[in-house]
C-alpha positions as CSV (number, residue, x, y, z in Angstrom):
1,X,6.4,18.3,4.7
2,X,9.6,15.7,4.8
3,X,8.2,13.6,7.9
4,X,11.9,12.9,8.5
5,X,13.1,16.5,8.8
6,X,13.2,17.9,12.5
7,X,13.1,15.9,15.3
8,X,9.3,15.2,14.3
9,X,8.6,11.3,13.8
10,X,7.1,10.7,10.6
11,X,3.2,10.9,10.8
12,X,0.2,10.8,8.7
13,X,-0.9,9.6,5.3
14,X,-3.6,7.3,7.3
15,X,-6.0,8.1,4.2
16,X,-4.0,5.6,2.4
17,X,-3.7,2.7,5.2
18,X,-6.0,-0.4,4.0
19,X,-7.4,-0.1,7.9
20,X,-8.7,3.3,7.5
21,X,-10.5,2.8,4.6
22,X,-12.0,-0.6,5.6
23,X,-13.3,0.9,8.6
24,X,-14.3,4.2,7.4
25,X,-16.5,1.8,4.8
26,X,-17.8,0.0,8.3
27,X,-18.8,3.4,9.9
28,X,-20.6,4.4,6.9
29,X,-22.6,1.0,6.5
30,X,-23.5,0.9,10.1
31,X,-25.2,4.2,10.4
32,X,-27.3,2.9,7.3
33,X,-27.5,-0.5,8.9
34,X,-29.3,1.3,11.9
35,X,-31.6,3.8,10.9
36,X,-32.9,0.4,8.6
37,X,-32.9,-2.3,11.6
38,X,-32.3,0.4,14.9
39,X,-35.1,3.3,13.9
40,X,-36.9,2.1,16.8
41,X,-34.2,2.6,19.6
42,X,-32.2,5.3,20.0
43,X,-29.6,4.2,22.2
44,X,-28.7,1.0,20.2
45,X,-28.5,3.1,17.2
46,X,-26.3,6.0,19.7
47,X,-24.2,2.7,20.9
48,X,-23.1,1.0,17.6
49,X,-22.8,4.3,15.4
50,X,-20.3,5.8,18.0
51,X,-18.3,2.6,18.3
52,X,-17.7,2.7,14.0
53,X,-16.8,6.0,14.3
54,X,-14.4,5.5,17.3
55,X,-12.5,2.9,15.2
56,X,-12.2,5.4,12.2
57,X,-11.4,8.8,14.5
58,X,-9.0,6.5,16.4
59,X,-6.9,6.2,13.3
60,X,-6.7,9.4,12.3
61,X,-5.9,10.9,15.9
62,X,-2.8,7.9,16.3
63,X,-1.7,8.8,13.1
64,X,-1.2,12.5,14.1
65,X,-0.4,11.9,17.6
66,X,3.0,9.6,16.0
67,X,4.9,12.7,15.4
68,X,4.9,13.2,19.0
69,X,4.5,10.1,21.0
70,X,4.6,6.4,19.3
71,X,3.1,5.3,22.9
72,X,0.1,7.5,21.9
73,X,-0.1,6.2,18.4
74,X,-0.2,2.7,19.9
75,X,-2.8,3.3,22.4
76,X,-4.7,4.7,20.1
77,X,-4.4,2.8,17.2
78,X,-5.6,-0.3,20.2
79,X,-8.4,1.7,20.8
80,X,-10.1,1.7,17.4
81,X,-9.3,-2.1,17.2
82,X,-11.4,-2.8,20.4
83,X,-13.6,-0.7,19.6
84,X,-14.7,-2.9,16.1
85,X,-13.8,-6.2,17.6
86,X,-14.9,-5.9,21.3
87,X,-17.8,-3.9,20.9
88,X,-19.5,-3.2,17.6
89,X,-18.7,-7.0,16.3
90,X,-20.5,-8.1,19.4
91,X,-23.9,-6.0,18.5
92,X,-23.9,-7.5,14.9
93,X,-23.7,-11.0,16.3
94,X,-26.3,-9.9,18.7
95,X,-28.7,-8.6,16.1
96,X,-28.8,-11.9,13.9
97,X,-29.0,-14.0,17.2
98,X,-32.0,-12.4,18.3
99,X,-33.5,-12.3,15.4
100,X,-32.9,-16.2,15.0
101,X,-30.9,-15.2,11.9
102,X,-28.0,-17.6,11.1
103,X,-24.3,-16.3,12.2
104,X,-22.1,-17.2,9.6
105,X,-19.0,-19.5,10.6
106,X,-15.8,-18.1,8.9
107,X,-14.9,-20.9,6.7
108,X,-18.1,-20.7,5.3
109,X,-18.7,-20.5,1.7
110,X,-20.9,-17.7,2.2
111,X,-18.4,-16.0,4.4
112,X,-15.6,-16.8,1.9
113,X,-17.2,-15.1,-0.5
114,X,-18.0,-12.3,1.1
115,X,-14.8,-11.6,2.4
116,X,-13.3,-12.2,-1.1
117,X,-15.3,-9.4,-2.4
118,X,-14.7,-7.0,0.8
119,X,-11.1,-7.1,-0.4
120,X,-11.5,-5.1,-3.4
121,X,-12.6,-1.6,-3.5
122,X,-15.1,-2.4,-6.6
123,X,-15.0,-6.0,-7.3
124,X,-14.1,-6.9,-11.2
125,X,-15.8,-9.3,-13.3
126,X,-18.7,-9.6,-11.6
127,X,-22.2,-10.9,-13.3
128,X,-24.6,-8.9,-15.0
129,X,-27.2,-7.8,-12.4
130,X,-30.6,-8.9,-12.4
131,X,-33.8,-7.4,-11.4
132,X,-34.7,-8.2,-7.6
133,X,-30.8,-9.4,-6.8
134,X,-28.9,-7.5,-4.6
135,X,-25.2,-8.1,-4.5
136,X,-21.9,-6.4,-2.7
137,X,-19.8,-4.8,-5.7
138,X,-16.7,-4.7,-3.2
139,X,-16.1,-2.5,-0.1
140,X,-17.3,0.8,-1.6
141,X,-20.5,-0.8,-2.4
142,X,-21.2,-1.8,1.2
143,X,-23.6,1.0,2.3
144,X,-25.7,0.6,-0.9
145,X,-25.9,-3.9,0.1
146,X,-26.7,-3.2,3.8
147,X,-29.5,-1.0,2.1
148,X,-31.1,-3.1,0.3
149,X,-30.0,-6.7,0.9
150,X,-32.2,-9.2,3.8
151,X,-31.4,-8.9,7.2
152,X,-29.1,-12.0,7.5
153,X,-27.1,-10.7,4.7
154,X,-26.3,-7.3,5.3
155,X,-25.4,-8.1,9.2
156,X,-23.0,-10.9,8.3
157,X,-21.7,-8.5,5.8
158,X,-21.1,-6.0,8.4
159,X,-19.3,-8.9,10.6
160,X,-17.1,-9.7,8.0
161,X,-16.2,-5.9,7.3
162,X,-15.6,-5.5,10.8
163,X,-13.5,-8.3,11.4
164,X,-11.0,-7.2,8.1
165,X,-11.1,-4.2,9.6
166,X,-9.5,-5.4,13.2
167,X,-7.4,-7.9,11.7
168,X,-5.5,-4.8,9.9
169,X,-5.5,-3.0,13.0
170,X,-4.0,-5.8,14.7
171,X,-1.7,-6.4,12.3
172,X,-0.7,-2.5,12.3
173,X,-0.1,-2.6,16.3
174,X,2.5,-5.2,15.5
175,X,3.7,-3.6,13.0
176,X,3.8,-0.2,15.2
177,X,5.4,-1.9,18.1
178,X,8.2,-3.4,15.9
179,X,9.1,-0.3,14.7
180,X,9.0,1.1,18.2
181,X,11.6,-1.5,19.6
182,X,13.5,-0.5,16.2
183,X,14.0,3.2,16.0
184,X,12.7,4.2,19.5
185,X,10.4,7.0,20.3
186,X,10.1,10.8,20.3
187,X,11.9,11.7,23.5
188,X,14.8,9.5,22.3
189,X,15.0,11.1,18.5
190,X,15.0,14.5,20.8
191,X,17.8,13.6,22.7
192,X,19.8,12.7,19.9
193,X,18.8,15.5,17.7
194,X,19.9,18.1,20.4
195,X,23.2,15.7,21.0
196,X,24.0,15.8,17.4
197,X,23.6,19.6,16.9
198,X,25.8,20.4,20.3
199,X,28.6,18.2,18.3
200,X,28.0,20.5,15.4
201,X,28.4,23.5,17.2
202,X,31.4,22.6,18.9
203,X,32.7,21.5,15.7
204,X,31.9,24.7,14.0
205,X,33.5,26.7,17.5
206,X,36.7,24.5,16.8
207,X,37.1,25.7,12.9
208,X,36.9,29.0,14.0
209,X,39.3,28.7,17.0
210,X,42.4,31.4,16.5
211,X,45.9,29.9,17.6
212,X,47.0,30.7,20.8
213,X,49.6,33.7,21.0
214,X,52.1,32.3,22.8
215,X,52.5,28.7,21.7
216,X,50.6,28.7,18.4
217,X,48.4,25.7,19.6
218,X,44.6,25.6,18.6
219,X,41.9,27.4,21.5
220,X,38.7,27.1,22.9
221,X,36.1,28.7,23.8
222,X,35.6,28.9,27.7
223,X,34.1,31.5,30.1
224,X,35.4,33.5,32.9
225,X,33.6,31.9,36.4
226,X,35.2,34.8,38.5
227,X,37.0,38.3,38.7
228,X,35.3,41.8,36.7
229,X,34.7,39.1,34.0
230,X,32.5,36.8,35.4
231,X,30.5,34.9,32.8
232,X,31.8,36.5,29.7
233,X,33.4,33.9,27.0
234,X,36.8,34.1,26.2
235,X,39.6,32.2,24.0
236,X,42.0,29.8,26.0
237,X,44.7,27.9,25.3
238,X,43.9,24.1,24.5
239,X,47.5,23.4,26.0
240,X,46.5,24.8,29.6
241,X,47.4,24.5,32.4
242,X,50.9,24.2,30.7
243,X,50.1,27.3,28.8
244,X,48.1,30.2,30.1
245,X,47.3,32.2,26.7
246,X,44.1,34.1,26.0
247,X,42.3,36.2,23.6
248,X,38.7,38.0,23.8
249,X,35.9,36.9,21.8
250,X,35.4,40.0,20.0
251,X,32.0,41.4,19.6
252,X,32.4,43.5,16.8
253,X,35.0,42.2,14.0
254,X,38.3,40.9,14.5
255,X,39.9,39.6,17.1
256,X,42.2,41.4,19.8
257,X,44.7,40.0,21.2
258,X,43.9,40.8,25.2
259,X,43.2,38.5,28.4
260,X,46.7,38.7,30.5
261,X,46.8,40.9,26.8
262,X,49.8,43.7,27.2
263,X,51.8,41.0,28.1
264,X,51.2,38.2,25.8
265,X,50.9,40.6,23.0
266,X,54.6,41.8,23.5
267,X,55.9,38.4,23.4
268,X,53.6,36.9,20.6
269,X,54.8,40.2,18.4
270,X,58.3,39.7,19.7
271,X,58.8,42.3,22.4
């Protein structure tokens, strides 16, 4: 489907948004992260899985919602970014604090690096593995590291999946509302759609006009508001009230001349 046909605003293809997959790769990791770390509590586990799938599901539903409502898509689209960055960042911090596990500050080396290798899909060049060394091959290798890899490394791992993941979101909320300001939303394409196609059919009405029988000047169409006629369309004269000529619409073929017709029909044929 052409997204710009209609009066539809153009929608989906969220599979291939860099957000989507970062936190589709999040929402996978973090139900392995807590049925590793969370077996014992239910709700925890409930909590955080819920929140990565919110900022997935959130993506998808703006995406669909944007051929109807850019207000929804934003909304939306907000949603799934709170949802990684106020909520399920917040539970990964929590989890290294109380297990006196080191956060990782952002510049850090460690946190470079990771980050660096969350950018890529499946990280090139990387060093032979080793037995007993566990190591993220890039963002679809995430699930596999929070697996296997030690507690402080697969949750700060998960923080700085989750924080790519809002920084894109942010950065497609900006990028949503620009466009917004720019084109305007789906009541407003309406409008201009139906405006645009009531030009058109006044255009084609006009082409089609026949010249008026008694002055030979272009019509259009009108309809009767009173007498045995009332609400039927006719032909009229463009040149009225200085000229008074009319012709039927016909329903079947060709026009007659008619109206005030014995009249105007003896004069337009010369009688």
């Amino acid at each position: 489907m052409n997204p710009n046909s209609g009066v539809l605003l153009p929608h989906g293809g969220y599979r291939k948004l860099r957000s989507y997959k970062v936190a589709e790769a999040v929402y996978d990791a973090t139900v392995v992260f807590c049925r590793r770390f969370y077996a014992h509590d239910r709700r925890m586990t409930d909590q955080m899985v819920q929140a990565a799938r919110s900022g997935v599901r959130n993506i998808s539903e703006g995406s669909g919602m944007a051929a109807t409502s850019r207000k929804s898509e934003l909304k939306l689209t907000n949603v799934a970014r709170a949802s990684l960055n106020d909520e399920l960042l917040r539970d990964y911090e929590t989890f290294l604090r109380q297990c006196g596990l080191r956060v990782w500050s952002k510049d850090s080396r460690e946190a470079l690096a990771m980050r660096s290798r969350l950018a890529q899909d499946c990280a090139a060049g990387l060093p032979r593995s080793r037995p007993g060394v566990v190591r993220l091959t890039g963002l679809f290798g995430l699930t596999d590291f929070v697996q296997s890899a030690a507690p402080e490394l697969a949750a700060n791992a998960m923080l700085c999946a989750v924080n790519q993941a809002a920084y894109l979101l942010k950065r497609q909320l900006e990028s949503q509302g620009d466009t917004f300001l720019a084109e305007g939303g789906f009541t407003e394409k309406l409008y201009g759609a139906r405006k645009r196609q009531l030009k058109s059919d006044e255009s084609d009405v006009s082409a089609k006009s026949p010249a008026c029988p008694l002055c030979g000047q272009a019509m259009q169409l009108r309809t009767a508001r009173k007498g045995p006629k009332a609400g039927q369309s006719f032909w009229g004269c463009s040149g009225f009230p200085d000229c008074r000529g009319t012709l039927p619409v016909p329903v079947t073929g060709s026009i007659r001349a008619g109206g005030r017709s014995d009249t105007f029909r003896r004069r337009a044929e010369g009688g």
